[in-house]
N, C-alpha and C positions, 0 to 999 in steps of 0.2 A: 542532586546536581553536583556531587563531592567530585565525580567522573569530567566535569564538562573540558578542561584544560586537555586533557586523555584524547577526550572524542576529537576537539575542534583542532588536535596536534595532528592526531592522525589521519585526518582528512587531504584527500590531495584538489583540491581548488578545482572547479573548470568555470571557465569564462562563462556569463552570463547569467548565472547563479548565485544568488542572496542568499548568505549565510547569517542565520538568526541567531541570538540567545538569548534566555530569560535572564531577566536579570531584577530581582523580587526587590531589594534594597542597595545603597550604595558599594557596600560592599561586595556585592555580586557584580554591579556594575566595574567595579575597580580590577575586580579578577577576571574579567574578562577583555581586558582592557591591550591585555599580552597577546590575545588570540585575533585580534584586529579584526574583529565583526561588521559585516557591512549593515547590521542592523540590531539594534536590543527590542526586548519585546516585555514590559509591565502588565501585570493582569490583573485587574480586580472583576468581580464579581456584580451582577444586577441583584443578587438575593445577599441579605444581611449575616444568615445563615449560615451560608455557603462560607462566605467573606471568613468568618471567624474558622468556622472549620478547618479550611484552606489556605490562607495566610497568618490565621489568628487575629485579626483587628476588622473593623467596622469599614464600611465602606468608602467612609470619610476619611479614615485615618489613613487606609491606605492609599489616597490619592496623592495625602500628606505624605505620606514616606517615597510617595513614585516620584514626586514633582522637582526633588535632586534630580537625581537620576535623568529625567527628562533633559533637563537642564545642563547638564554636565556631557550626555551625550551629546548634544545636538553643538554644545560647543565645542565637540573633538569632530564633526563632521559625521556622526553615527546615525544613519534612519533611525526613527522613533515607532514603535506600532505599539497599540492597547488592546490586549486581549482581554475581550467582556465574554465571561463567565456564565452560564444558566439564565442564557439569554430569555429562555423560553419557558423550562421549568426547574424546579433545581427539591433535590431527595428531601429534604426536610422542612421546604413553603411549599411545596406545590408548584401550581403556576406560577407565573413571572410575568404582572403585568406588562405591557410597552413604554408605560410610563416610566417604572422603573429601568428600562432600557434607556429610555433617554434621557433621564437623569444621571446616569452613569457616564454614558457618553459625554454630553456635556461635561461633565465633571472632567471628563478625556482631554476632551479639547480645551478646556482652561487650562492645562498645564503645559498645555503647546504637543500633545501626543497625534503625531501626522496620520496616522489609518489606524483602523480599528479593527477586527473579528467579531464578526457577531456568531457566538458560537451555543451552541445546543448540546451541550458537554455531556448530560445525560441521555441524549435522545430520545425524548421523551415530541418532540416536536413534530408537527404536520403544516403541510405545505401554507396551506392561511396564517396558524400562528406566524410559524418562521418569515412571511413575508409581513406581518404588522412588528415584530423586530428591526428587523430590516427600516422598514417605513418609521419607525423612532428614531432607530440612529442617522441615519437619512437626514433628519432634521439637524442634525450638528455637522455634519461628513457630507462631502462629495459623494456622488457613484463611485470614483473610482479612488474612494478612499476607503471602501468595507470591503470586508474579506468573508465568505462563509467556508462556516467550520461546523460540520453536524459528523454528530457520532450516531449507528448504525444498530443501538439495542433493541428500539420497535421497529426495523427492517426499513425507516423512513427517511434517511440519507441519501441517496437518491433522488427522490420525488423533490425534495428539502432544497437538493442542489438546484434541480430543475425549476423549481419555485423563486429560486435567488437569480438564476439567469433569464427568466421572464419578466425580474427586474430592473435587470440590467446590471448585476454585478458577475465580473467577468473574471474574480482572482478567489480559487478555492484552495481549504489543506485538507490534504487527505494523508491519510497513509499506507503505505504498500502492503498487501495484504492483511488490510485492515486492522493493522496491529495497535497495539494503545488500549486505552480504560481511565478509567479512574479512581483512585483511591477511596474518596469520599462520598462516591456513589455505587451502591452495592446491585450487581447486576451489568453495570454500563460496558459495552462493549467499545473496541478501539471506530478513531476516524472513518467514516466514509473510505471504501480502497482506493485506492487509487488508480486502477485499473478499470473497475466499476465506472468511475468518472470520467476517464479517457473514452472508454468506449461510448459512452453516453456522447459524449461531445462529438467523438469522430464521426460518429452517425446521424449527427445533425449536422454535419456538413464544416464543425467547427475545428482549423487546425491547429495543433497543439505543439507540435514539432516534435512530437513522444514515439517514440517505437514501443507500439504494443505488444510485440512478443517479446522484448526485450527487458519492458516491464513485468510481463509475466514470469520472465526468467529471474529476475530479480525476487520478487515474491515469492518464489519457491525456494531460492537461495536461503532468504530467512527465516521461511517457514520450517523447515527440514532442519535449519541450523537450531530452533527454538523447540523444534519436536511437537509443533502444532501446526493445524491444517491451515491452509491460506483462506483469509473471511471475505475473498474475492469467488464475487460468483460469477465473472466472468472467466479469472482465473481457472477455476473448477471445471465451467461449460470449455474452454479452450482445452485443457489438457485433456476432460475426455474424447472432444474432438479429436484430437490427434491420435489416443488410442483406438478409438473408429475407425478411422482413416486406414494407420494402419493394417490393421487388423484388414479391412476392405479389401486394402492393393495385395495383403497374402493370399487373400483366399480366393481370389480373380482368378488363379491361372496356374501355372505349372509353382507349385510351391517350392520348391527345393531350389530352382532356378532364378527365383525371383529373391532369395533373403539377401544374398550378396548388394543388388542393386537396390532393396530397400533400403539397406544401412548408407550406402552413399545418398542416395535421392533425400533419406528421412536428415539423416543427419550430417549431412554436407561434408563440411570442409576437414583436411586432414588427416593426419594417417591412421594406422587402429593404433587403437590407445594400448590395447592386450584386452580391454575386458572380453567374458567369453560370454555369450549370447546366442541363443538357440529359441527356433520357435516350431510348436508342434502345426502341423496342418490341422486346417477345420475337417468336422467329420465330413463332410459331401468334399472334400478333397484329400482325401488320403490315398486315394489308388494314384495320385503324383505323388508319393514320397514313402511308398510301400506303405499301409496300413499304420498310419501314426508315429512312420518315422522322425527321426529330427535332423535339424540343418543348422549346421553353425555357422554364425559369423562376427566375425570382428567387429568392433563398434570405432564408428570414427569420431573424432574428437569436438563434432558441433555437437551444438547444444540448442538446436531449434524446437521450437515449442509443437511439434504436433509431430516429429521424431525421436528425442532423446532418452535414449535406452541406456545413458552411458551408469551414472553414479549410483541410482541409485537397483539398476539390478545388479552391480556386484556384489550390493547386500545378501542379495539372496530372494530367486525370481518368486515363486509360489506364495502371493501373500505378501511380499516383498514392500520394501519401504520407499520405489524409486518413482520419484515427483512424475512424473511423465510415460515414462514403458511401465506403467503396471497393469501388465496382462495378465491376468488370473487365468491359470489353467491353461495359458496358452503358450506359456513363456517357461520355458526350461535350461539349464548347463547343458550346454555341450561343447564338444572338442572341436576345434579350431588350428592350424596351422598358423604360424606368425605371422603371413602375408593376409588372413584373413578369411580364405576361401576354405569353406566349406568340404569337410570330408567326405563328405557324402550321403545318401539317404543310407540309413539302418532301418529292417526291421526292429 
């Protein structure tokens, strides 16, 4: 956390958004004190284990060490939140009784810590566990003082989240293309995606006020940036949608005619950027574009999820690295005029 002053400097704010940090001991609390958090966040652990592992100390002592901290926020006006650890099971106990859940929790709430996370940090967790978690801390916390937090290593984050909202807990953390892990658990994959959870929600009719392809665009932003695949499998089913798609609306009809107006339709708004972009016609259409001619065109400068051809086919099409237009075998360089329009079909 040597970075956090960096991250929370260069953040640029937007209304209605909760900016968190951890803050392990007072010290952490005191250095976060400049970056004016609208909430700090203590973590201990339900396994003993864990506790030492992870913070080095027992699970007692670290309530002892949080309970400054509590204290001293709450007297600057800073939300208080308790992230509980291996709620469910944790690498070196095993399971994680419930009991041991709510004895932590409790332990939460004596020090005045206003909501908690009940999280599943190895995910290791199935829908019945994660709700008799839940139904411990339950027992110290309001409903709308728990948070669920499942990580997605046995593919049960999901189902997990779905299990917490059939009981009524209605505030999850996920992350964007399911980035995260953790150190002390070998194997453990990042949060729940965040995208995975949106759709989930949207589809039960629940509104979030999220633009989901915007979240997708985002996920791919940092997935490409990090050089690993998005652990969104909605993500994934979205963008080969859009490769479908288009692919679909090429091979419909007079090929050579139509690339022009896929790049505005696919990719909307704005002028061409220069990149150069060419797609061969499908075999049962080639006698529109001579016998597997090509067709270029310009790419415009959106970035919609089931068009964007733009960044990453300038890498380089065949095989290519680009989040969205990676059409294999159907996607080639070709020549282009400045305005965009297409030179023509080539043999």
């Amino acid at each position: 956390m040597a970075d956090n002053h960096e991250v929370m400097s260069g953040l640029r704010r937007q209304v209605g958004v909760r900016y968190s940090v951890l803050t392990p001991n007072m010290k952490g609390f005191e250095s976060a004190l400049a970056d004016k958090p609208d909430e700090i966040v203590v973590f201990g652990a339900a396994s003993e284990a864990f506790s030492q592992k992870n913070i080095n100390c027992s699970i007692a002592e670290s309530i002892e060490r949080f309970a400054p901290v509590v204290q001293a926020a709450k007297a600057a006006g800073i939300a208080v939140r308790g992230a509980m650890s291996c709620t469910v099971g944790c690498p070196y106990e095993g399971d994680v009784a419930p009991e041991r859940v709510a004895y932590l929790a409790g332990l939460m709430k004596g020090i005045g810590v206003q909501r908690v996370d009940v999280a599943d940090t190895i995910g290791v967790g199935t829908p019945r566990r994660v709700q008799a978690a839940i139904e411990a801390t339950l027992t110290h916390f309001g409903i709308d003082e728990v948070s669920g937090h499942f990580h997605d290593t046995y593919g049960q984050a999901l189902s997990n989240t779905l299990a917490a909202l059939e009981l009524g807990i209605c505030n999850f953390q996920s992350s964007v293309a399911g980035l995260g892990g953790c150190p002390y658990a070998k194997g453990a994959t990042g949060n729940v995606a965040t995208e995975d959870v949106v759709y989930l929600l949207h589809g039960m009719g629940i509104e979030t006020g999220i633009d989901l392809d915007a979240l997708v665009d985002a996920g791919d932003f940092i997935s490409q940036h990090l050089d690993r695949p998005t652990g969104s499998r909605v993500a994934r089913a979205l963008m080969a949608k859009g490769r479908v798609d288009t692919w679909t609306r090429m091979s419909g009809g007079h090929f050579c005619g139509l690339v022009a107006d896929f790049v505005v339709a696919r990719l909307g708004r704005g002028a061409v950027t220069g990149a150069r972009v060419g797609l061969w016609g499908a075999p049962r259409q080639r006698d529109h574009c001579r016998h597997g001619a090509r067709a270029g065109a310009g790419v415009a400068g959106g970035r919609g999820r089931r068009g964007r051809l733009a960044a990453g086919l300038q890498r380089g099409v065949h095989g290519g690295q680009g989040p969205r237009g990676r059409l294999p075998d159907l996607v080639g360089l070709a020549a282009m005029d400045r305005a965009g329009h297409a030179r023509g079909c080539r043999a």
